[in-house]
Structure formats: C-alpha cells, structure tokens
C-alpha atoms as one frame of an Amber mdcrd trajectory, in Angstrom:
protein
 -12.867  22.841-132.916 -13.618  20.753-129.896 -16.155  23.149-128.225 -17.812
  23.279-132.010 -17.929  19.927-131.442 -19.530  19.870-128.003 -22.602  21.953
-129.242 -23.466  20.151-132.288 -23.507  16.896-129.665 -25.493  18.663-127.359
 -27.693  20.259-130.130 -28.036  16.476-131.193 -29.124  15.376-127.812 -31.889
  18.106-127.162 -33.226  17.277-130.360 -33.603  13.160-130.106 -35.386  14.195
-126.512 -37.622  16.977-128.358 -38.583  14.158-130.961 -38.918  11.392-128.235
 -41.441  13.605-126.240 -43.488  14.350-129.025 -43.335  10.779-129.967 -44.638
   9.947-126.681 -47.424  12.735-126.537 -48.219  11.930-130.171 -48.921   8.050
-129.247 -50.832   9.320-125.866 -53.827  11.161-128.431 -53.778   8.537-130.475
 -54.331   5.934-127.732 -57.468   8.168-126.584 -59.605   8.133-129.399 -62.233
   5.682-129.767 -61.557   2.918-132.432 -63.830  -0.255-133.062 -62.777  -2.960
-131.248 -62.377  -0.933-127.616 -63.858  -2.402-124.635 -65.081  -0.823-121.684
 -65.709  -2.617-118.145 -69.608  -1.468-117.698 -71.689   1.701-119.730 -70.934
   4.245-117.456 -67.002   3.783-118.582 -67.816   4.143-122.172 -69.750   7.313
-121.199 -66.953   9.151-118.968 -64.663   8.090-121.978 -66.398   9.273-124.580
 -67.378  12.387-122.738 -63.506  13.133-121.406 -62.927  12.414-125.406 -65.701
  15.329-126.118 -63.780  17.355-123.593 -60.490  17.062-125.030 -61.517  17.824
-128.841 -64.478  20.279-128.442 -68.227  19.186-128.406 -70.758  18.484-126.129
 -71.414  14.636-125.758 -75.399  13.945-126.120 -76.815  10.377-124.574 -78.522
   9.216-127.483 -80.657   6.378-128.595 -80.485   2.412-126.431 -81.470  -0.958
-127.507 -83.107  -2.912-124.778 -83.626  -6.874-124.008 -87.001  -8.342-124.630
 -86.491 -10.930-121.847 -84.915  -8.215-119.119 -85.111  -5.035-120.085 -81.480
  -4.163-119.613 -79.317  -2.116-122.351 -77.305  -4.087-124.755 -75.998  -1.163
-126.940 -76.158   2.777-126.313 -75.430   5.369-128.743 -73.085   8.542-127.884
 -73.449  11.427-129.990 -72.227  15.330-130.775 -75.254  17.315-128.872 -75.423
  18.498-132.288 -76.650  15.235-133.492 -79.868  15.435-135.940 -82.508  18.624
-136.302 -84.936  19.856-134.170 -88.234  18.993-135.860 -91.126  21.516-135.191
 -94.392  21.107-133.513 -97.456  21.627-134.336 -99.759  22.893-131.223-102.990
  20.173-130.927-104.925  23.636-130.852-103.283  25.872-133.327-100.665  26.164
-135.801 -97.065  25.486-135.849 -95.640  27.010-132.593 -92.748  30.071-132.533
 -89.341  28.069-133.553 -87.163  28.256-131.042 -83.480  28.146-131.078 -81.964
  24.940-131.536 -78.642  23.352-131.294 -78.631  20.421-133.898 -77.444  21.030
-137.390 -77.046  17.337-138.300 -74.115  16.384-137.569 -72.832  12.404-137.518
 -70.217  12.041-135.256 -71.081   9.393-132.794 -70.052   6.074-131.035 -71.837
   3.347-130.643 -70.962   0.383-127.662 -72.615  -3.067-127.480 -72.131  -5.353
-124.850 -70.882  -8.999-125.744 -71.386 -12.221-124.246 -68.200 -11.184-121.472
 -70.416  -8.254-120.269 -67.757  -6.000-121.662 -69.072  -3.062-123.598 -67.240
  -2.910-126.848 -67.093   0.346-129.600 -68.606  -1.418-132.738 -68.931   2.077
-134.758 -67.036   4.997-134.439 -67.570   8.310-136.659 -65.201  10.737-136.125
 -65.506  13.542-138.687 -67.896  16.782-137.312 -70.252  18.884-139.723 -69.565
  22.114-137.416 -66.527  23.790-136.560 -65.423  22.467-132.844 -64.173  24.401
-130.007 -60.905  26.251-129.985 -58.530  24.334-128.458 -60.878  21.580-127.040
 -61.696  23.813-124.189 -65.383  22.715-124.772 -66.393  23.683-120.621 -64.952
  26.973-121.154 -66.999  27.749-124.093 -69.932  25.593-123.115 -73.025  28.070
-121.511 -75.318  27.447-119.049 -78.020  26.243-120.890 -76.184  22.950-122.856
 -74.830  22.228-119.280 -78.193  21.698-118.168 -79.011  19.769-121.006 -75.991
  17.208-119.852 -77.722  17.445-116.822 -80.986  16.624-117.642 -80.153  14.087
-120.163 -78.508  12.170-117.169 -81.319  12.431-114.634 -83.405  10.916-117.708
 -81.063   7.826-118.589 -81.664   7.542-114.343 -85.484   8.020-114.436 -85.540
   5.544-117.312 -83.471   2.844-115.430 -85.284   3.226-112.820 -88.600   2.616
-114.800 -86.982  -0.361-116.440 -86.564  -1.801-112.648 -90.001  -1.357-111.531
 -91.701  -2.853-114.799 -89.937  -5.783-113.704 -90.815  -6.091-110.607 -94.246
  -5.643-111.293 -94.351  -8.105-114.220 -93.131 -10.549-111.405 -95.604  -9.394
-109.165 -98.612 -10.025-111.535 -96.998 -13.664-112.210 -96.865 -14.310-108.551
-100.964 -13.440-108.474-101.608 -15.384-111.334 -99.867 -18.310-110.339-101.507
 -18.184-106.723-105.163 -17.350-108.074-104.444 -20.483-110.067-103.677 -22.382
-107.010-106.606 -20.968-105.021-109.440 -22.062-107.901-107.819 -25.343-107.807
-107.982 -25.723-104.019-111.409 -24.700-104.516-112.658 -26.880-107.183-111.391
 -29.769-105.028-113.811 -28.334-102.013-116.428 -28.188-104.268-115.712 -31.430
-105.974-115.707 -33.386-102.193-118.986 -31.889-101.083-120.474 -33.059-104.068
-119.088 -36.714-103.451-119.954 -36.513 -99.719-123.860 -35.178-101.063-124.512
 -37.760-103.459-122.995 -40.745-100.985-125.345 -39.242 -98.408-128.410 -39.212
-100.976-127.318 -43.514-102.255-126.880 -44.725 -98.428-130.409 -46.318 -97.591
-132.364 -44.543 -94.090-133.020 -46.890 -91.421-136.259 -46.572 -89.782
C-alpha cells in the first residue's frame, strides 16, 4: 500500500513540473510575438525582432514601405512585411511588348507590422497582422528551407534601406549647403550696393563742391 502510495506522489510531482514547464515555454511564445503597443529602442530593434519572429514561425521578412519627415528627412514609421507581400506587376518594355514573366515570389499575402516612432524616440508596433495567405515553413526552420536567391534578396533589400539613408544624409547637407550660398550671395550684393551707393555720394559731392581757380 505504501509503495502504491509513493508512485502516485511521485507520478503527481512529475506531472505539476511537466505542466509548469510548458506553462513557462507556453508564456515565452507568447511574449515573442508582436502585439500593438510594443516598443522598440531604435528601427534596427524592431527589424532584428521582427525578423528573429520570421525566423521562428517560417517566412522571409521583406523591408517594406517608410514614411519620411518633411522638415528632416528621417523615418517616422517603417513597414515589415512577409517577402510574399503584394504581386509582381508586369512590365511593359518602352520598345516592345510585355516582357517574358518571370518567376515571382508574392502571392498577396497581408501579414505585416508596422512601427512608428513617438515623441520618446521609441519605435512602437501600431499594427500587427498576423494571419499568412501561404502555407509557412515546417517547423519555422525558414533558413533551412530558404534558397539562395531570397537570401540575396534580404541582402539587397538591406544594402538599399543603407543606400537610401545615405541619400537622405547628403540631400541634407546639400540643402544646407545651397542656404549657406544664398545667404552669403545675399550678403555680398549688399556689401556691394553699399560700394556702389558711396561712389555715387563721393561723385556727386565732387561734381556740387565749387573749383578754385
């Protein structure tokens, strides 16, 4: 009787651990998937996170569309998306008909997240769609499945969001350049006009003062 009694206690006991670790690993998924209301220290977090989340449940992340400031330039919101996010539209050659269709990835699909950052400079998830219209990789094991060519599309989609920062940098410093020659050729005509002005003055003083024979 007392060793039945032993088992069922320690059948007991390896069950409330078996439930506590799932409870634990259960609240650990949950904790990683984006939900509005998320904030991120800068938009490079809110990319790795969003691209570990990819990772984890099986698609390729795509760095989609950005809203930029009128008075700066910088990015106030950035939208992550499934790589296969929308459809590839054909092209028509400027010369000839529609070109031979190539292969494309996108089949429409809607998952995405979108991050804005608020007045705290944090980036915070203000839309969140979860639900994929294709079916995801087995097991989240999205590398393993992932070929060569959408790697280099990660790749290239990267070294674009850098080209374009990079562009956004050097607009301004132009625009500040072209202010600082405005500003001066202002100065300069107004330097000048005084020149002009006092040689007039010093000709017509010159022409009213009476010669002495």
């Amino acid at each position: 009787m007392d060793t039945m009694l032993q088992e069922l206690n320690v059948g007991a006991n390896n069950m409330d651990s078996s439930d506590g670790t799932d409870l634990v690993a259960c609240e650990e998924n949950v904790a990683q998937e984006p939900h509005v209301g998320m904030e991120f220290d800068s938009e490079d977090a809110a990319k790795k996170f969003y691209e570990e989340y990819a990772i984890r449940v099986g698609f390729i992340m795509r760095i989609d569309q950005c809203r930029r400031s009128e008075v700066d330039k910088r990015i106030l919101s950035r939208r992550l998306s499934c790589n296969k996010q929308g459809y590839y539209i054909k092209s028509r050659d400027r010369f000839g008909p529609v070109r031979k269709p190539r292969s494309s990835t996108r089949e429409g699909c809607n998952a995405m997240m979108l991050v804005k950052v608020n007045k705290s400079e944090k980036w915070v998830v203000t839309r969140f769609e979860k639900e994929h219209s294709h079916p995801l990789f087995v097991g989240g094991h999205s590398h393993a499945a992932t070929d060569a060519k959408d790697r280099r599309i990660q790749e290239l989609l990267r070294e674009l969001e850098r080209q374009d920062q990079l562009c956004a940098r050097y607009r301004e410093h132009i625009v500040m350049f072209l202010k600082n020659v405005e500003e001066q050729t202002e100065q300069l005509s107004i330097k000048i006009q005084e020149v002009v002005n006092n040689v007039r003055d010093v000709e017509t003083e010159a022409q009213n003062t009476p010669h002495h024979q």
